[in-house]
GUBA-783410 format. One record per residue (C-alpha): residue number from 1; residue in three letters; chain; x, y, z. Coordinates in steps of 0.001 Angstrom, whole numbers. Each point is the difference from the previous one (the first is absolute). Layout:
REM GUBA-783410
PT  seq  type  mol        x        y        z
PT  NUM   ALA    A        X        Y        Z
...
REM end
This chain:
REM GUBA-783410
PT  seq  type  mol        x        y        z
PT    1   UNK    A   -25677    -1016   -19266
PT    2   UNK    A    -1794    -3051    -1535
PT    3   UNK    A    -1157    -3064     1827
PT    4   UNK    A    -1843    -2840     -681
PT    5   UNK    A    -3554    -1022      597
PT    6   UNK    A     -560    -3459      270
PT    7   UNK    A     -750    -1363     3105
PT    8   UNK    A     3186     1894     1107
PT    9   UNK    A     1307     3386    -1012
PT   10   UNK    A     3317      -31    -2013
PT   11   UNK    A     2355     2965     -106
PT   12   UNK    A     1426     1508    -2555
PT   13   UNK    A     3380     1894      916
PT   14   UNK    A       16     3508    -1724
PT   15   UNK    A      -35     1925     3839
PT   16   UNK    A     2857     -788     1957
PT   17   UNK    A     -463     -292     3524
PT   18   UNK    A     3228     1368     2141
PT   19   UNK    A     1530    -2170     2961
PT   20   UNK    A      106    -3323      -55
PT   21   UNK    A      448    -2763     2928
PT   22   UNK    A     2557    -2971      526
PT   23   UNK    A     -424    -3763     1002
PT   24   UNK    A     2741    -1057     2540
PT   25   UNK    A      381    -3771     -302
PT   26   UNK    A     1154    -2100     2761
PT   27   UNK    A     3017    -1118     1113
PT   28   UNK    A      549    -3492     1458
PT   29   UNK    A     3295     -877     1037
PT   30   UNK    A     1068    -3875      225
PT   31   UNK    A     2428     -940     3207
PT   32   UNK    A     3223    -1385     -720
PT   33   UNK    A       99    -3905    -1025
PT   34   UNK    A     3434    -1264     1781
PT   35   UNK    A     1533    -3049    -1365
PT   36   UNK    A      203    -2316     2676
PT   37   UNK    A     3410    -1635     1400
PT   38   UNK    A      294    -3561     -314
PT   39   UNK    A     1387    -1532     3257
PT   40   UNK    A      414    -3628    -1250
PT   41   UNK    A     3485     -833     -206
PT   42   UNK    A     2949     -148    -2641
PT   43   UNK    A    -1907    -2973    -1820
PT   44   UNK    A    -2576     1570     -914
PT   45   UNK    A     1267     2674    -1381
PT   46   UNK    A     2167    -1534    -2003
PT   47   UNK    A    -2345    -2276    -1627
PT   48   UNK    A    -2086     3362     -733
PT   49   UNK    A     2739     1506    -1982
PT   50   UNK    A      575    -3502    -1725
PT   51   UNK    A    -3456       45    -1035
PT   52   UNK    A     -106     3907    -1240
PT   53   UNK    A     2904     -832    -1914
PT   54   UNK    A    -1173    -2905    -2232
PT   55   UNK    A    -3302     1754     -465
PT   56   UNK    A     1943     3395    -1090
PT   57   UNK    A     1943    -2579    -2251
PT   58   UNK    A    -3324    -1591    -1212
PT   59   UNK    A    -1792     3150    -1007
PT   60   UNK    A     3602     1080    -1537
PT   61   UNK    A     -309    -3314    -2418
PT   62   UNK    A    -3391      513     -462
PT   63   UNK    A     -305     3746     -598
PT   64   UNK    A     -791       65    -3547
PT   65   UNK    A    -2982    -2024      343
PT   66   UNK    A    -1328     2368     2879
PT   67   UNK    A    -2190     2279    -1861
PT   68   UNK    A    -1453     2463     2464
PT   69   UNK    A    -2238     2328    -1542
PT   70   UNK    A     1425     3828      -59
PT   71   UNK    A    -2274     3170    -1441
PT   72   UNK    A     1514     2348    -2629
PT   73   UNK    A    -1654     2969     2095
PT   74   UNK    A    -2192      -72     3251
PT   75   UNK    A    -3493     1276      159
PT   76   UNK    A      988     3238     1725
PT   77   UNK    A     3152      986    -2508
PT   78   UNK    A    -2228     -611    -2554
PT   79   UNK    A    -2194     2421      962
PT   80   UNK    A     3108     2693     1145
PT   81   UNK    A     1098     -502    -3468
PT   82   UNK    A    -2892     1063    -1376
PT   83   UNK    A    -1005     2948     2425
PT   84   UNK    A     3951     1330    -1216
PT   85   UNK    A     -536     -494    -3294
PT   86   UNK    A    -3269     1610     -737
PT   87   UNK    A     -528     2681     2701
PT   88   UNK    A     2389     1465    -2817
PT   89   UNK    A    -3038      671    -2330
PT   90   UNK    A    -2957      795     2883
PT   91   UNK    A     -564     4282      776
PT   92   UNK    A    -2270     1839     1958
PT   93   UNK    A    -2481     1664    -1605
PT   94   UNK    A    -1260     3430     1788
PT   95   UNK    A    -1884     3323     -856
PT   96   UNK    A     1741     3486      472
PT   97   UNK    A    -3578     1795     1471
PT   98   UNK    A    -1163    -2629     1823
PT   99   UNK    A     1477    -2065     2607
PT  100   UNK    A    -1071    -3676    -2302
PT  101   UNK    A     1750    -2514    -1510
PT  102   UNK    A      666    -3488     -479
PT  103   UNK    A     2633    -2216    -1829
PT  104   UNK    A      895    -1072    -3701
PT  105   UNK    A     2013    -1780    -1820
PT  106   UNK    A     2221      472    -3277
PT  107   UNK    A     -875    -2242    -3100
PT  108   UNK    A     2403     1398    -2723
PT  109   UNK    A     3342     1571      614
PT  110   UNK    A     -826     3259    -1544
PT  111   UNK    A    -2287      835     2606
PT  112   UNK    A    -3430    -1207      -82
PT  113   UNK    A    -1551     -699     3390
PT  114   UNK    A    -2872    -2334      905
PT  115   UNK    A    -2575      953     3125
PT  116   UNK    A    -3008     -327     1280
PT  117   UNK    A    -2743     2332    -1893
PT  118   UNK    A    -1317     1302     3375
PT  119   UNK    A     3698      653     1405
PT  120   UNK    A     -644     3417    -2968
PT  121   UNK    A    -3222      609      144
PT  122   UNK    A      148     3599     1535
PT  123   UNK    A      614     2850    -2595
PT  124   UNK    A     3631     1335     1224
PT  125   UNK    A     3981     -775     -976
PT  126   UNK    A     1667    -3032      209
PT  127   UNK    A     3137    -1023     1208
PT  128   UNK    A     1781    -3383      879
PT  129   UNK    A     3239    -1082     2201
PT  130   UNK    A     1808    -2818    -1234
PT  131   UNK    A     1485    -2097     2532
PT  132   UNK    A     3414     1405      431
PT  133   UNK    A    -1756     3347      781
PT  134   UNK    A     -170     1844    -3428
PT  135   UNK    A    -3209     2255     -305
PT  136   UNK    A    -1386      420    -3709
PT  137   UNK    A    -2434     1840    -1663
PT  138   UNK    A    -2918    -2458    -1721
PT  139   UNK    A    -2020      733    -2142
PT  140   UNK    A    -3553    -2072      290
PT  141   UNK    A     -223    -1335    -3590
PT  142   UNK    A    -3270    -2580     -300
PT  143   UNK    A    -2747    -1801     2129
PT  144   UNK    A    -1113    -3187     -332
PT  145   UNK    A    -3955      399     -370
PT  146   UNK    A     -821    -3257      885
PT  147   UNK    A     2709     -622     2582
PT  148   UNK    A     1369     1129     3196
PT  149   UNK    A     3536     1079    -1693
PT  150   UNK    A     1308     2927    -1207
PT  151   UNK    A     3274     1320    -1549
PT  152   UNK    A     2349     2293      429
PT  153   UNK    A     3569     1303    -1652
PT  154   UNK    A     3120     1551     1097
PT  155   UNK    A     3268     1040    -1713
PT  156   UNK    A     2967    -1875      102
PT  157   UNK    A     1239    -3433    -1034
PT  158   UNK    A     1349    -3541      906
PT  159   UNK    A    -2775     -444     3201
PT  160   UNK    A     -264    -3103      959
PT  161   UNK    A    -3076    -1948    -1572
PT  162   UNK    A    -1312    -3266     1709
PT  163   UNK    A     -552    -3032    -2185
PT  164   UNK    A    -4269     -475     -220
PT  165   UNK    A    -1155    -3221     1021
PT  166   UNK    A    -2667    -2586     -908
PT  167   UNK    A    -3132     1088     2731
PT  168   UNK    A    -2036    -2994    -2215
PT  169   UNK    A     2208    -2724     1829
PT  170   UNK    A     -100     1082     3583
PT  171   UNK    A     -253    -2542     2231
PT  172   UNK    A    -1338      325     3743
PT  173   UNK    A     2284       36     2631
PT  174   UNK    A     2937     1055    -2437
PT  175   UNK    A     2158     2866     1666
PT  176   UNK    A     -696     3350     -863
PT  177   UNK    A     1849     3522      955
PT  178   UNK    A    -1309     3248      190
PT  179   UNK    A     2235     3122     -175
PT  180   UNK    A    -1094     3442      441
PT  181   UNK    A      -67     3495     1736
PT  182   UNK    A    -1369     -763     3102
PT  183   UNK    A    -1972     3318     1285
PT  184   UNK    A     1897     1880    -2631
PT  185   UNK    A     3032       88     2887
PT  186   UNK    A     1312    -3635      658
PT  187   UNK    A     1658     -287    -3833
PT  188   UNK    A     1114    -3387     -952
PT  189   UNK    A    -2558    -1871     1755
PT  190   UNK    A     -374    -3724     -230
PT  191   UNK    A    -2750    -2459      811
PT  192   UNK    A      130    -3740     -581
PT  193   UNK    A    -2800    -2386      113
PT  194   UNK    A    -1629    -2414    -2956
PT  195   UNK    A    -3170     -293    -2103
PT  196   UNK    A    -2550     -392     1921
PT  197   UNK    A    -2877      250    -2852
PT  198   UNK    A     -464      -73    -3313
PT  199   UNK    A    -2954     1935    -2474
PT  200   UNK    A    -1375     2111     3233
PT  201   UNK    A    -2858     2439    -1432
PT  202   UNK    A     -200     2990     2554
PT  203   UNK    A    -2120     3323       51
PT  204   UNK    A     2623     2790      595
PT  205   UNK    A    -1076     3684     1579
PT  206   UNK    A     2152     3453     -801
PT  207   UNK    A    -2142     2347     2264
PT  208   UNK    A    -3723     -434    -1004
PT  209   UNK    A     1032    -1776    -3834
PT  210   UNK    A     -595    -4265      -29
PT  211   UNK    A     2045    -1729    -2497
PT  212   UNK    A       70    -3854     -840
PT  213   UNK    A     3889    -1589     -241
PT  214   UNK    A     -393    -3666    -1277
PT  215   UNK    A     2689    -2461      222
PT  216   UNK    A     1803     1452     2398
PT  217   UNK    A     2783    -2234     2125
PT  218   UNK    A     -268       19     3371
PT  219   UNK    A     3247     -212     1938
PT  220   UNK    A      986      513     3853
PT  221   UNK    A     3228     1761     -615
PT  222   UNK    A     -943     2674     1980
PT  223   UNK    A    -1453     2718    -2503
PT  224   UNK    A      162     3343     1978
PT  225   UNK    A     -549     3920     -219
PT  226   UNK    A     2272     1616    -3428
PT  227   UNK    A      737    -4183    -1318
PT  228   UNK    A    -2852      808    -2663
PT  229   UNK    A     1535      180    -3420
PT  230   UNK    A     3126    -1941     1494
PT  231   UNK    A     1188    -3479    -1691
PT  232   UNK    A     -881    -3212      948
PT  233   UNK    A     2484    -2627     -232
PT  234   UNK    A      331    -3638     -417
PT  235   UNK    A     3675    -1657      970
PT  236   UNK    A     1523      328    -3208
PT  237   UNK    A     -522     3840      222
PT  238   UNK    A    -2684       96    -2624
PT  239   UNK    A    -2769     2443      259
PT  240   UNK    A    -3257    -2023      181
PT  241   UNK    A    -2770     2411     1736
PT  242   UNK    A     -389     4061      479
PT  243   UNK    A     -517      614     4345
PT  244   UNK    A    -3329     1632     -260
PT  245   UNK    A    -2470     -579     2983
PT  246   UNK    A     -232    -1604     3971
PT  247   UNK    A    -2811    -1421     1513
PT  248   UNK    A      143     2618     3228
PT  249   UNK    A    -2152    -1988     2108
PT  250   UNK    A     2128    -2955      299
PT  251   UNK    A     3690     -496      161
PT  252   UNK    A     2298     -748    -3473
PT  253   UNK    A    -2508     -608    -2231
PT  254   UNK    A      992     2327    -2631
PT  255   UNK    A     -709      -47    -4423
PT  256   UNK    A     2514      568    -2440
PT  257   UNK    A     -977      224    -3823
PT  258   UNK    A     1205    -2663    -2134
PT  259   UNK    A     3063     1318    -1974
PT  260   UNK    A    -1745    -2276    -3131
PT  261   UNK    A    -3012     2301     -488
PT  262   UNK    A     2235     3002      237
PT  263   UNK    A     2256    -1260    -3164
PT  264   UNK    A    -1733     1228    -2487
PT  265   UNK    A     -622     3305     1092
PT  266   UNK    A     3835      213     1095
PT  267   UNK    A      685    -1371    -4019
PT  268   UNK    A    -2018     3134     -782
PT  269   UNK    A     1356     2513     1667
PT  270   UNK    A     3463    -1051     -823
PT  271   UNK    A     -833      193    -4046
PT  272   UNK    A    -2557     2494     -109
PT  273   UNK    A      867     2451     2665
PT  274   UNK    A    -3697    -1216     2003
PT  275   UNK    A    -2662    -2374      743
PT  276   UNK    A    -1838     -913    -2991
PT  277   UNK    A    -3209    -1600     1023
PT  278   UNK    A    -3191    -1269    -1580
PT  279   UNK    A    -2975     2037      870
PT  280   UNK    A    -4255    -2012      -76
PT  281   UNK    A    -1256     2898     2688
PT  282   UNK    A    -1619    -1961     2326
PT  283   UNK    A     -128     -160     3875
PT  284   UNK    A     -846    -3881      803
PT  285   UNK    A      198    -2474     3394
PT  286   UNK    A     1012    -4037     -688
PT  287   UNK    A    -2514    -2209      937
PT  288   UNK    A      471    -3150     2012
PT  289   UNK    A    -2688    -2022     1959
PT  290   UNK    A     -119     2167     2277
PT  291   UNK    A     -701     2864    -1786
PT  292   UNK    A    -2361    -1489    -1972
PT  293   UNK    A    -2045    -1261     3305
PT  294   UNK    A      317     3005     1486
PT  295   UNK    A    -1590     2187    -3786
PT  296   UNK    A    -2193    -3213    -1064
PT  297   UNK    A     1903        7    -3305
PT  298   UNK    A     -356    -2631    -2308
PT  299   UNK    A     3384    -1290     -449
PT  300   UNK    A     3258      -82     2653
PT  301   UNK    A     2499     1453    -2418
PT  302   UNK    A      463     3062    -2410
PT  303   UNK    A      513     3446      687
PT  304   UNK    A    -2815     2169     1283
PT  305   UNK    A      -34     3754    -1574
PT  306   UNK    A     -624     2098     3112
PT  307   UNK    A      325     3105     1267
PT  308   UNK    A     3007     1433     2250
PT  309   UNK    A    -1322     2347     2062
PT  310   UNK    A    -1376     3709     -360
PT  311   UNK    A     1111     1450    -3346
PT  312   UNK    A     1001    -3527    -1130
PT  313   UNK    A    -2515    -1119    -2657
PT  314   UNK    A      -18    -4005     -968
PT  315   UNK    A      861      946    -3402
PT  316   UNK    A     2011     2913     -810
PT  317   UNK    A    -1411     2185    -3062
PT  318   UNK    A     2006      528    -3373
PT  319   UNK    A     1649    -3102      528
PT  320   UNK    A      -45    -3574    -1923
PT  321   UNK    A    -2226    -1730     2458
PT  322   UNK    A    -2820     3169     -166
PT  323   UNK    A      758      153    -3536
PT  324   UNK    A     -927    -4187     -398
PT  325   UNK    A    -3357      548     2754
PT  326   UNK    A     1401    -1968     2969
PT  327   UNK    A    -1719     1786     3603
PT  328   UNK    A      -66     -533     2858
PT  329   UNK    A     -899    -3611     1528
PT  330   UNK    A      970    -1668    -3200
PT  331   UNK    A     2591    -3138     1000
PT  332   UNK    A     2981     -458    -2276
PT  333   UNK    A      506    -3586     -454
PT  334   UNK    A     2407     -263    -3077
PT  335   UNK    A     2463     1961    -1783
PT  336   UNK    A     1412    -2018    -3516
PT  337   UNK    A    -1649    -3274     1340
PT  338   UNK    A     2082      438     3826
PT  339   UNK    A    -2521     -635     2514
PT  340   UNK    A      540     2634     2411
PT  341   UNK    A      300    -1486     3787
PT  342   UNK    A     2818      176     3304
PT  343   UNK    A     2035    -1540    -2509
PT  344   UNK    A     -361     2616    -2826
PT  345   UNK    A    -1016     2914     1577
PT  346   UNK    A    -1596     3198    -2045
PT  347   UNK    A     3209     2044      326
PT  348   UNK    A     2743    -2637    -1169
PT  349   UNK    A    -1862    -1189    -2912
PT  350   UNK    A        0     3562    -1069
PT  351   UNK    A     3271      563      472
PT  352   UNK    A     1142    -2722    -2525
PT  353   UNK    A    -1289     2775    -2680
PT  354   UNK    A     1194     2807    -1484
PT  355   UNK    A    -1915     3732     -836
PT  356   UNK    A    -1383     -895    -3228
PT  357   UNK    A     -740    -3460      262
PT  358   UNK    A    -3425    -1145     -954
PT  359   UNK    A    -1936    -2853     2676
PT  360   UNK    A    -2707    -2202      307
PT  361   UNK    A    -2011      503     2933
PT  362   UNK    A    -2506    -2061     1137
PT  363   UNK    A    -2601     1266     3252
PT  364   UNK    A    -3307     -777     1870
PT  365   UNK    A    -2592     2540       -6
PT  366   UNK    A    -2019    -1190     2622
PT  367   UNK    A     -988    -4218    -1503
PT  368   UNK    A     1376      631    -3576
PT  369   UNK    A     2944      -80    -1456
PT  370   UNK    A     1612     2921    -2516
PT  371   UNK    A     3189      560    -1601
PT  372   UNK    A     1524     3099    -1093
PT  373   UNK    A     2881      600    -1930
PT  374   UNK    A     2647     2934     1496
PT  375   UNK    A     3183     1977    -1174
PT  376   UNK    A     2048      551     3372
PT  377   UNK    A      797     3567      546
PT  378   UNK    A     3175     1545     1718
PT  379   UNK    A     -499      524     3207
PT  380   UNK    A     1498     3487     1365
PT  381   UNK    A     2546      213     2631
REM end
């Protein structure tokens, strides 16, 4: 189970939790409006009628240039629409030995299924119900190293596949819907809310492990126990963020990948069978001005090489950054002339490489400056 350490403790759904509890909602009931009588005599009435009449005649003349204004498609069927549509393409994703799960989604019609890394972390056999109750067999096929996602495969054909949407052009307070396997039990589940954030970094804890997700969208469509791995949605049914975390000490404040820095990894799976990523070998922290208060370092931006805990050196050994003499407390600030900041973090510029590719990389050793050319490795799943 992870969570998330940052002035609040997120959650990460790979236990599910049985039982679950229901909001009644009031009901308020409105008395009966009767049309009163009028009691004024035959005159009146008559010159009522007269009067409906030639307005009922006027609006009949004038009807074409009456333009009221009348939506296409409400709010709500909008969202129906889309909750049909794509709950077509969302499974649950659960582990034969171990009472764990979460959800997924399909992104190609042959079978390849998106999650959350963490949803198959535990050694054991997979399996996933679609949502008209089939059970198959999957096969976990790649990991994202970087990422919280993960991939798996099943046999068949024509599965539903949800169009991927543009996470770069999010907008807060747009609508967003999250579908998933809610306590691996309630199937179909939806939750409806909108963006409530944009580029949230969080610290994310699976038992005793701490990892950094930067980016992240924040939504409050509720996020609950077996959603993780599940779709989220934007109103024309487009995938734009992978349910992955809740804050549990406060109420729907819950982080969904965006689907954009998945793409690539999804493009690479679908060619080559699994995640092909660039490999330096180096465990690092960005640095704000906070950080940089907080370590008396001399600049606010950069990537500090750290290290990640017991039996997580700063720099791993036999690989390109060892190999070039970067170490631990050495701050990356530029890779092929990008400065490396919030706005270009470590990780993404990275990720615009291949294995192979040679870079320029320029870091601060203390006051001076160094640069260091590097071949990217692979790095293994």
């Amino acid at each position: 189970m992870k969570s998330i350490s940052k002035k609040s403790i997120i959650l990460f759904f790979v236990a599910l939790v049985a039982g679950f509890s229901i909001g009644m909602g009031l009901n308020v009931d409105f008395p009966d409006i009767q049309e009163a009588e009028m009691e004024t005599g035959d005159l009146i009435e008559t010159e009522t009628e007269t009067e409906t009449e030639t307005e009922d005649q006027q609006i009949e003349e004038e009807g074409d240039e009456i333009d009221y204004y009348q939506p296409e498609i409400t709010h709500e069927e909008r969202i129906v629409e889309t909750v049909e549509n794509e709950i077509k393409g969302v499974v649950s994703v659960e582990m034969r030995e171990r009472d764990i799960g979460g959800s997924g989604f399909f992104i190609s019609s042959d079978g390849y299924i998106l999650t959350n890394r963490h949803v198959v972390s535990q050694t054991g056999s997979y399996y996933v119900v679609t949502h008209d109750g089939e059970e198959l067999d999957a096969e976990l096929v790649s990991e994202d190293p970087i990422r919280d996602i993960a991939f798996l495969k099943v046999e068949g054909e024509d599965f539903h596949v949800s169009e991927l949407g543009d996470s770069d052009g999010l907008r807060l307070g747009q609508t967003s819907i999250a579908i998933g396997y809610v306590l691996g039990e309630l199937k179909n589940s939806v939750s409806v809310g909108v963006v409530s954030g944009l580029v949230r970094d969080i610290w994310a804890r699976e038992g005793w492990r701490y990892e950094r997700l930067e980016g992240m969208i924040q939504t409050d469509a509720a996020i609950n126990l077996g959603n993780s791995g599940g779709p989220l949605l934007n109103l024309k049914g487009e995938v734009i963020g992978i349910n992955t975390a809740k804050d549990v000490q406060a109420d729907n404040v819950g982080f969904a990948i965006p689907i954009n820095q998945a793409k690539k990894s999804i493009q690479s799976v679908l060619e080559h069978g699994k995640v092909i990523s660039p490999y330096l070998g180096v465990r690092y922290m960005m640095i704000d001005e906070q950080e940089q208060r907080m370590r008396n370092l001399p600049i606010d931006y950069g990537a500090l090489i750290v290290r990640g805990g017991p039996g997580s050196p700063a720099v791993d050994p036999g690989t390109p950054a060892q190999e070039a003499g970067l170490r631990e407390g050495d701050i990356i600030t530029r890779m092929d002339g990008v400065k490396i900041d919030s706005e270009n973090p470590l990780w993404e510029v990275i990720m615009n490489y291949m294995p192979g590719d040679s870079v320029e990389i320029e870091y601060m050793r203390g006051d001076e400056t160094h640069t260091v050319e590097i071949v990217l490795d692979e790095r293994e799943n």
